[in-house]
C-alpha positions in Angstrom: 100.2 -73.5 113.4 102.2 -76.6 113.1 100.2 -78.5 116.0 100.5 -75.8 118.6 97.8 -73.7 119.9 97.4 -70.0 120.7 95.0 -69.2 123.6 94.4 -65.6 124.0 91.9 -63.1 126.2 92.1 -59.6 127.1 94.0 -60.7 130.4 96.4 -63.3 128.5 98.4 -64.6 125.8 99.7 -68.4 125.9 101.5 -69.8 123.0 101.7 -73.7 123.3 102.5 -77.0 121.7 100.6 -80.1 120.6 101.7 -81.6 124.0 100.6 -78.6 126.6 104.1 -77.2 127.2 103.7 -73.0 127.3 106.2 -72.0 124.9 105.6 -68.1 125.5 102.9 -66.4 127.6 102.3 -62.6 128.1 100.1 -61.4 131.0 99.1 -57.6 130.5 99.1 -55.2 133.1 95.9 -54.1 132.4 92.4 -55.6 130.0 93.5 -55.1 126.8 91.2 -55.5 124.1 92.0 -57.0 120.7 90.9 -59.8 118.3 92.8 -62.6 116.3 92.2 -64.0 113.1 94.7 -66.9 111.9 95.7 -67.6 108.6 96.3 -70.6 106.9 99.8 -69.9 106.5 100.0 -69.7 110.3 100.9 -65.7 110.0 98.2 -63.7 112.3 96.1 -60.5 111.6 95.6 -58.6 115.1 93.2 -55.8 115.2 94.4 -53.7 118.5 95.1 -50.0 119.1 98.0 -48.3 118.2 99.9 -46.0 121.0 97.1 -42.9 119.6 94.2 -44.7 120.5 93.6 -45.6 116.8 92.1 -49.1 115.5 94.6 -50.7 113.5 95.2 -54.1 111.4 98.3 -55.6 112.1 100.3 -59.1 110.5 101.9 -61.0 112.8 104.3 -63.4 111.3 105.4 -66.1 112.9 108.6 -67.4 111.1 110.1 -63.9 111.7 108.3 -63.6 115.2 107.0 -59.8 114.6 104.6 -57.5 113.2 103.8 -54.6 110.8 101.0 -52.4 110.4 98.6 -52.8 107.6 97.7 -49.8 105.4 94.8 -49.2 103.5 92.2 -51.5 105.6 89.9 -50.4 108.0 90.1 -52.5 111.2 86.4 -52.1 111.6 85.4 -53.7 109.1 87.7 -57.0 109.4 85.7 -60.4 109.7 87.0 -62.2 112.0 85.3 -65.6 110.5 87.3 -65.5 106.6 90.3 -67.6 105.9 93.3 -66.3 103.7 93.7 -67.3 100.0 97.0 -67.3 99.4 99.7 -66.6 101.7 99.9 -63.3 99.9 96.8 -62.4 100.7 93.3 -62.5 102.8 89.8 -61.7 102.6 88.1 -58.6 104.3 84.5 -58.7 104.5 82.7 -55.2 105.0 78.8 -54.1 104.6 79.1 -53.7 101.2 80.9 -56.7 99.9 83.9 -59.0 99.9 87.3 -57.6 99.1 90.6 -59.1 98.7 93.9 -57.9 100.2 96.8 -57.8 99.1 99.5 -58.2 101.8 102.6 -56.8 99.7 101.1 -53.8 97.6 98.7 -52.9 100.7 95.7 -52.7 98.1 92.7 -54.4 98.2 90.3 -55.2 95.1 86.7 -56.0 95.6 85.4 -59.5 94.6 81.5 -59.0 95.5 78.9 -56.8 96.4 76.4 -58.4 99.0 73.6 -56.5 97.0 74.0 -58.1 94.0 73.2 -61.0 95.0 70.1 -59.9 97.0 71.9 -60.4 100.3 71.9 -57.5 103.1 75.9 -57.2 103.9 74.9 -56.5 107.8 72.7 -59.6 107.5 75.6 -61.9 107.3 76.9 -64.1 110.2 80.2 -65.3 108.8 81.8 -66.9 105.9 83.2 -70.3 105.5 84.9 -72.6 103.1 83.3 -76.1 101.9 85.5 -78.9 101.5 85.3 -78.4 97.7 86.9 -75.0 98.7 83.9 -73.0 97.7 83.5 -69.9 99.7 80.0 -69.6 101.6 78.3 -67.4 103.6 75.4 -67.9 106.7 73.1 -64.5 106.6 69.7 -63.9 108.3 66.7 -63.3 106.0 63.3 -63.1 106.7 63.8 -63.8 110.5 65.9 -67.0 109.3 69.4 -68.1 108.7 70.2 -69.1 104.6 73.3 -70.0 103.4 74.7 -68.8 100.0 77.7 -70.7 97.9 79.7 -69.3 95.4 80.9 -71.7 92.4 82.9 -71.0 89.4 81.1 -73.4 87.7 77.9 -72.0 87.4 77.6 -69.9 84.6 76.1 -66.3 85.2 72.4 -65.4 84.0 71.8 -62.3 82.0 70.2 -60.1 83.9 68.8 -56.1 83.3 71.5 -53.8 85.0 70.5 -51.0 86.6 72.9 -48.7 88.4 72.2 -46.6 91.4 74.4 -43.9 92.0 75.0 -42.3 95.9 77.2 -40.3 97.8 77.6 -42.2 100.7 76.7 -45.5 100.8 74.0 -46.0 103.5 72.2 -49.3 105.2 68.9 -48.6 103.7 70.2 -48.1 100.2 71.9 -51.8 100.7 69.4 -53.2 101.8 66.7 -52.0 99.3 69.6 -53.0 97.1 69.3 -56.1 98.2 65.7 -56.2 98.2 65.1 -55.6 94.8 68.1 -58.3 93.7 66.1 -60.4 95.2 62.8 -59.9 94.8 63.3 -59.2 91.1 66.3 -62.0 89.9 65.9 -60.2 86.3 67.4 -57.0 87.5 71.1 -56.5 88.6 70.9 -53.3 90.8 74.2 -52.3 91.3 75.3 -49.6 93.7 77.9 -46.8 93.0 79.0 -44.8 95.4 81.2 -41.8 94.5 82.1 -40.9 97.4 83.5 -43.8 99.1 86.9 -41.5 98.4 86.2 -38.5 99.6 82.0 -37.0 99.8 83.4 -33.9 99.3 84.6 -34.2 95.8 82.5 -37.1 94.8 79.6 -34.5 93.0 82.6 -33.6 90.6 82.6 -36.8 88.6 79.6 -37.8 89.2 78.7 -35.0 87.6 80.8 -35.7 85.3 79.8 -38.9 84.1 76.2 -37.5 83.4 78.1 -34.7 81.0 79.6 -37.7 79.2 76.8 -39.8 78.7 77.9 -42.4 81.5 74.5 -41.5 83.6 73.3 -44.1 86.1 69.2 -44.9 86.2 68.9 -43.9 89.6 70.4 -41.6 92.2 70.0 -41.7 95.7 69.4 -37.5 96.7 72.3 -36.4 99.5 71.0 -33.6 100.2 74.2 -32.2 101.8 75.6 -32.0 98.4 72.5 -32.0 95.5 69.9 -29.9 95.5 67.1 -32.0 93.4 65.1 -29.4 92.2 68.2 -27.6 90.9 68.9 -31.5 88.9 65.8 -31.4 87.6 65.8 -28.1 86.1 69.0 -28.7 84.2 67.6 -31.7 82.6 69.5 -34.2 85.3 66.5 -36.1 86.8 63.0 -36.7 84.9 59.8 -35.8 86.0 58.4 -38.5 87.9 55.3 -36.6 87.2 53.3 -39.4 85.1 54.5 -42.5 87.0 52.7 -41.7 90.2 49.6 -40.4 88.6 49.6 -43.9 86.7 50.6 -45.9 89.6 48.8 -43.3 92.2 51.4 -42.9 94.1 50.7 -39.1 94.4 47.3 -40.0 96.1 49.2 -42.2 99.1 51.4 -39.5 99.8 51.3 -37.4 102.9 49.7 -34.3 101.1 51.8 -31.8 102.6 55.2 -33.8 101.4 53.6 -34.1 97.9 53.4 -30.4 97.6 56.4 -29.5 99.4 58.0 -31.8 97.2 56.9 -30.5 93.8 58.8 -27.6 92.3 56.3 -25.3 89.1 53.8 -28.8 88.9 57.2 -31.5 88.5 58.1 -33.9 90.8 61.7 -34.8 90.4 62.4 -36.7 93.8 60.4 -39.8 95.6 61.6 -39.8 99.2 60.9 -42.7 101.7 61.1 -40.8 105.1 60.8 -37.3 106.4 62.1 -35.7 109.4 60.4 -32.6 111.5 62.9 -29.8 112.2 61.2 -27.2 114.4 61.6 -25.1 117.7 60.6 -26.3 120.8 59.5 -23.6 123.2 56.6 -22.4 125.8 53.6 -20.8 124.6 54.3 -17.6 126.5 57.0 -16.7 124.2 54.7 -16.6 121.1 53.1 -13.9 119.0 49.4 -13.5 118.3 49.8 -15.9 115.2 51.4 -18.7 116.9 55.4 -18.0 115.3 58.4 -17.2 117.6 59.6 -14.8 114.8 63.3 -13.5 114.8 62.5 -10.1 116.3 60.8 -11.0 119.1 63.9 -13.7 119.6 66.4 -10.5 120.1 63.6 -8.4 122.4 63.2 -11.2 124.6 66.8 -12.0 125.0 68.0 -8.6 125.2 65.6 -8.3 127.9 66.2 -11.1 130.2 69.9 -12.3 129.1 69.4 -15.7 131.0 67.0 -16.8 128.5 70.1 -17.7 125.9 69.5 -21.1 124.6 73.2 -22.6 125.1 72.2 -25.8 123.6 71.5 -24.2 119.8 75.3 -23.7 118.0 75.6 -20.4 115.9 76.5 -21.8 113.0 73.5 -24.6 113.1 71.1 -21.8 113.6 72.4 -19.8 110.8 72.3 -22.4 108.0 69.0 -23.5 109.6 67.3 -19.8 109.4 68.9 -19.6 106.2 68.2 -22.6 104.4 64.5 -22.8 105.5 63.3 -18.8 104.3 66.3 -16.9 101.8 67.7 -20.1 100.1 64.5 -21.2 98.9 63.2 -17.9 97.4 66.5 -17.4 96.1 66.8 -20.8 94.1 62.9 -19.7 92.8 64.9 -16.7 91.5 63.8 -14.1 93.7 65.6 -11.6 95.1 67.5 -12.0 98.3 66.9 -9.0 101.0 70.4 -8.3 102.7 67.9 -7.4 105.9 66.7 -10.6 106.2 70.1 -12.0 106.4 71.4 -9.3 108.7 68.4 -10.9 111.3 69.8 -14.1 111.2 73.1 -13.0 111.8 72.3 -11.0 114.5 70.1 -13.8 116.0 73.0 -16.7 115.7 75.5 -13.8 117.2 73.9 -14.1 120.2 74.5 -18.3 120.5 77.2 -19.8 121.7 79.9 -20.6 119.0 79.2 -24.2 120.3 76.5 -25.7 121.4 76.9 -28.1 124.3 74.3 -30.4 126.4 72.3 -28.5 129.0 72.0 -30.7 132.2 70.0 -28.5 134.4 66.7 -29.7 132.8 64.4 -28.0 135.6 65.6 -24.9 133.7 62.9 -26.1 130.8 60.0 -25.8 133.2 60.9 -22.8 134.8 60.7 -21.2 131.9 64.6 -20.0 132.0 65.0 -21.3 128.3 63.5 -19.2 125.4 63.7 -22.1 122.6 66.1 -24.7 121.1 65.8 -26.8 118.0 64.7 -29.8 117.7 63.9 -32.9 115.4 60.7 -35.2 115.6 61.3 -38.4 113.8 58.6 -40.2 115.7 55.6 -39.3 117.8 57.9 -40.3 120.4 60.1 -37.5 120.3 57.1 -35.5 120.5 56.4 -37.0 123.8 60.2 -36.6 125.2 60.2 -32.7 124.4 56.6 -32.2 125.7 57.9 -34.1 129.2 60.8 -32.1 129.3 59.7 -28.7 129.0 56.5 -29.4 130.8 53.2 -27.0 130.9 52.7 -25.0 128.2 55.2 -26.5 125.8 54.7 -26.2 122.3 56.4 -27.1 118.9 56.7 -24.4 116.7 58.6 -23.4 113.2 61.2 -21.6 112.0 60.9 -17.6 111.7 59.5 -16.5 108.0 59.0 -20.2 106.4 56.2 -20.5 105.2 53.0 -22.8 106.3 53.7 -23.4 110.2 57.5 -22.8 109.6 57.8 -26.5 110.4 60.9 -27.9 108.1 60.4 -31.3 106.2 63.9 -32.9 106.3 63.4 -35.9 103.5 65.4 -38.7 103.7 66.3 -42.3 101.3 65.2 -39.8 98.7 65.3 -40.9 94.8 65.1 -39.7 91.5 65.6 -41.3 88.2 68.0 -40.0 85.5 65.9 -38.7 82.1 69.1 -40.2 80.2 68.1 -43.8 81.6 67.6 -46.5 79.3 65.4 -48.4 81.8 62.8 -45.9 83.3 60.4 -48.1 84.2 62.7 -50.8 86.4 63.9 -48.1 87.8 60.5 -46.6 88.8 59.9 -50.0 90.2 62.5 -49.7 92.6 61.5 -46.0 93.9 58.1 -47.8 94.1 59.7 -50.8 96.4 61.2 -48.2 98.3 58.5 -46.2 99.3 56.5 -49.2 100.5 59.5 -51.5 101.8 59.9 -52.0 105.4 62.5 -50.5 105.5 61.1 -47.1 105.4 58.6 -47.5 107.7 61.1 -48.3 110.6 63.3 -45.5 110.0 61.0 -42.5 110.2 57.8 -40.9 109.5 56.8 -42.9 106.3 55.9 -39.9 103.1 52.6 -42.6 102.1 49.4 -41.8 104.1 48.7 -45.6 104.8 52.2 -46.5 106.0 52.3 -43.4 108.6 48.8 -43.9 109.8 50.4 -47.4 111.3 53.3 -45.7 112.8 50.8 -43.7 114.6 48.7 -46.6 115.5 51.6 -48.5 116.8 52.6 -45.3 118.6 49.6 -45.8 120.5 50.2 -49.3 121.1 50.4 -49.5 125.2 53.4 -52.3 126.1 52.3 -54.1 128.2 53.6 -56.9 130.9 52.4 -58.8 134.3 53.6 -57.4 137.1 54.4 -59.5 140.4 51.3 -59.6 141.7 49.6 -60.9 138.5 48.1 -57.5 137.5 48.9 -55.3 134.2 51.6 -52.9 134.1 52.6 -50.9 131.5 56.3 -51.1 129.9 57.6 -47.6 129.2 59.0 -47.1 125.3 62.1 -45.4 126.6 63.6 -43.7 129.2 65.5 -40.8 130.2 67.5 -39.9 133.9 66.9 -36.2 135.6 68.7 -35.8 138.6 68.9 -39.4 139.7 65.9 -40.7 138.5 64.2 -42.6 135.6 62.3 -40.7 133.7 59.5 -42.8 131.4 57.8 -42.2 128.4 54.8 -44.4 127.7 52.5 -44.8 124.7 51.8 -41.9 122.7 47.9 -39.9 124.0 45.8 -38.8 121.0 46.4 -35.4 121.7 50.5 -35.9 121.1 49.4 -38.1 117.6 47.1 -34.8 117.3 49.9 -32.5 117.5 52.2 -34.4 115.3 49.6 -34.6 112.6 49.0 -30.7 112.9 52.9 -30.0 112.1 53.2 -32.7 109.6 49.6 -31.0 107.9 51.0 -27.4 108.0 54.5 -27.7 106.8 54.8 -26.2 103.5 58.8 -26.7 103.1 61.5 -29.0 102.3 64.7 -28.5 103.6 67.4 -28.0 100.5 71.0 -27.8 100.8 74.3 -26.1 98.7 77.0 -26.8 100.8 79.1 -24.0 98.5 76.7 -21.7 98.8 76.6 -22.5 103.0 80.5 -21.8 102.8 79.7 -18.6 101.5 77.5 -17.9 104.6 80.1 -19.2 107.0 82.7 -17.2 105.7 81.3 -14.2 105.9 79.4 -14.5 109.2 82.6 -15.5 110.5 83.7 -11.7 109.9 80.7 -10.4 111.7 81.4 -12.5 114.6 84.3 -11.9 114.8 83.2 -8.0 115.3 85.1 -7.5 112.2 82.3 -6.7 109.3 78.8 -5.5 110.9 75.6 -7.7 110.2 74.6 -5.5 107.4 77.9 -5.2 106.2 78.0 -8.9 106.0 75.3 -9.4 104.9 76.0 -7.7 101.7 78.9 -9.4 100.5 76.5 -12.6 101.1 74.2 -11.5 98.8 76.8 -10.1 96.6 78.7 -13.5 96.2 75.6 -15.4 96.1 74.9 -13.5 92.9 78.2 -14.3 91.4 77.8 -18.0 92.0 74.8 -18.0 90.6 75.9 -16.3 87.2 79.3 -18.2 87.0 77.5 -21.7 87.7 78.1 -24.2 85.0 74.7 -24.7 83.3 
């Protein structure tokens, strides 16, 4: 700013001229951490905490020698590498594109989304200006660094648009985005996310907007707030049906996802990844087929009291039992039975209203815990819980589901609107999905030959030399007890064995309705509090699950 020079760490500030002479300096008491971006007009953003503790953007500006707070931008996601515009306004760079703000209104507009032009936003190193003033960026792609210009001069091609609609805009939906843009430069896949607002209102109008003919092609399955077989029943999402029996997909899918996955013969959903929920436990506690089922829970703990898994919250185990056995039959139209319901809230009466980290691990092989939930997203996870709870651990499912009880949690789940005007690109994309990379590094992969090399690499041994020139084996992770590293090497082919026996027997998909889950808390709240009994509660459940279901808009 005019010739001088602002040096700054989190020990320092020096303000100094052209010629070396400190004009100001500020030395904090303590490290303070914070980051600078100047602007061309010599004005200063600051990203520092405010006296709460809370990130904030300031503008420093130097003719009037203070600052002000800047509303409506998130200080996470400033770049420090942009340059302002104007001296009105500045550029913010975030995952999902490149916005301009506007100093005086506080509002910022976005100019770009990264994954329209088949760029990954989290792939991009910085942004720059040429000396022709076009704006540039440097990203990584394909284990390289590109460059990509912008220029008004170029005029745009026509491209098929396709429009992806999400709640909640996530890294893998950006980057398949992205993908696709690029892979395929006659689509425009745009992303929409409704509820960059507020999630909890966003099903309203996108809801909405398929009432009033403004569908998109493709929407990306939250399950905390759609329930996709529900979608597909009122007409929402197509059958997807005929696409994989033409393309075969339906023959590279894990079988026991396919059929989970399938609602009366119709597939309205293609997810990438799946998730096991289950209960890890010893194989003491089990019944003669295997189960840990709900009764035996309450004998066991009413008989020996310091069995009470204080690691499994309440509330988690309530939606959990409830979602996995009642939820399901009840969205197939059965009945509920108030009993059933009265067991789980019995059973989550008797854990802790929160769960909190248990750090007396010996307590696991001692056989002092009776069972906590768990997820398996790898065979790895598999190995951490067997190490943990030692001899005669076992994974098993949930009381009353059926198949082994194990849960299927699907995730980077799609389905394609049956309004769409372009079916088939957007098929494509489900297709590129599936398949991409993407998938396979996030979880268990739902097609056969993509999850047969996650088990293969999870029997990869790392290995290393050691000092004396001999092998050694690296450990994939590692854990401390009391001290001392705990490792956890390649998977054995029993653990790949065990894994492959949940992932065969699970028989269903975990669905959500986060109204009808406020319903449930409400009420179990009463019983809790020793106000309603379980059967009492459990009644009104049943009774105002009813009414939701008859007053639903169709």
């Amino acid at each position: 700013f005019r010739g001088n020079l602002l040096l700054y760490s989190d020990f320092a500030c020096w303000y100094m001229d052209a010629e070396g002479n400190i004009l100001s300096k500020q030395v904090f008491e303590q490290p303070y951490s914070y980051q600078l971006t100047c602007l061309k007009n010599g004005n200063i953003l600051i990203v520092k905490n405010d006296e709460e503790g809370r990130q904030q953007v300031y503008l420093w500006e130097q003719e009037e020698g203070k600052e002000k707070l800047l509303s409506g931008v998130a200080a996470d996601t400033i770049s420090l590498e942009f340059c302002s515009e104007t001296k009105d306004s500045f550029l913010v760079r975030k995952d999902t594109g490149l916005y301009r703000y506007q100093i005086e209104e506080g509002t910022e507009e976005k100019i770009w989304d990264w994954s329209v032009y088949g760029i990954n936003g989290p792939d991009i190193y910085l942004m720059f200006y040429t000396q022709k003033g076009e704006l540039g960026c440097l990203f990584r792609e394909n284990d390289r660094v590109s460059s990509a210009l912008w220029s008004s001069e170029r005029e745009p091609e026509e491209r098929e648009t396709l429009r992806l609609a999400c709640i909640g805009r996530t890294d893998f939906i950006d980057g398949m985005a992205a993908d696709f843009n690029r892979k395929y430069p006659q689509y425009c896949l745009e992303v929409i996310d409704y509820g960059e607002r507020d999630e909890k209102l966003a099903r309203n109008p996108l809801y909405q907007d398929i009432l009033t003919g403004n569908a998109p092609d493709i929407i990306a399955i939250n399950p905390e707030y759609m329930d996709y077989v529900e979608l597909g029943r009122k007409g929402v999402l197509m059958d997807l049906q005929s696409f994989m029996e033409r393309d075969g997909i339906h023959m590279e899918m894990v079988e026991s996802v396919y059929k989970a996955v399938l609602s009366e013969e119709k597939c309205y959903m293609l997810p990438c990844n799946f998730v096991l929920d289950v209960l890890t436990t010893k194989e003491q506690w089990l019944n003669e087929d295997g189960r840990l089922e709900i009764q035996d829970m309450l004998r066991f703990l009413e008989s020996s009291p310091a069995l009470y898994p204080d690691s499994v919250g309440r509330e988690w185990l309530l939606e959990m039992l409830f979602l996995s056995d009642s939820y399901q039959t009840w969205q197939n139209g059965e009945e509920l039975c108030p009993d059933k319901i009265a067991e789980y809230l019995t059973l989550a009466g008797k854990m802790p209203q929160e769960a909190f980290y248990n750090t007396d691990e010996d307590l696991y092989k001692e056989d002092k815990v009776l069972f906590e939930t768990g997820s398996i997203r790898e065979v790895l996870h598999y190995t951490y819980y067997r190490t943990l709870w030692g001899e005669g651990f076992v994974c098993t499912g949930y009381p009353n589901v059926q198949g082994n009880g194990v849960v299927l949690v699907t995730a980077n789940s799609m389905g394609i609107c049956a309004e769409s005007e372009h079916q088939e690109a957007a098929w494509r994309f489900l297709v590129e999905c599936a398949k991409g990379e993407r998938a396979y590094v996030w979880s268990f992969s739902t097609l056969r030959p993509q999850l047969e090399r996650q088990f293969a690499q999870a029997a990869e041994r790392w290995m290393t030399v050691d000092y004396d020139g001999s092998d050694m084996e690296i450990p994939r992770s590692t854990y401390e007890h009391k001290g001392e590293t705990v490792c956890l090497y390649a998977a054995s082919e029993e653990e790949i064995a065990a894994v492959r026996k949940l992932i065969d027997g699970a028989r269903v998909i975990k669905r959500e309705n986060r109204e009808i889950l406020n319903i449930l808390q409400e009420e179990a709240a009463a019983y809790f509090a020793g106000q309603k009994t379980a059967e009492e509660a459990a009644a009104i459940i049943v009774n105002r699950m009813n009414l939701y279901r008859n007053q639903e808009i169709p």
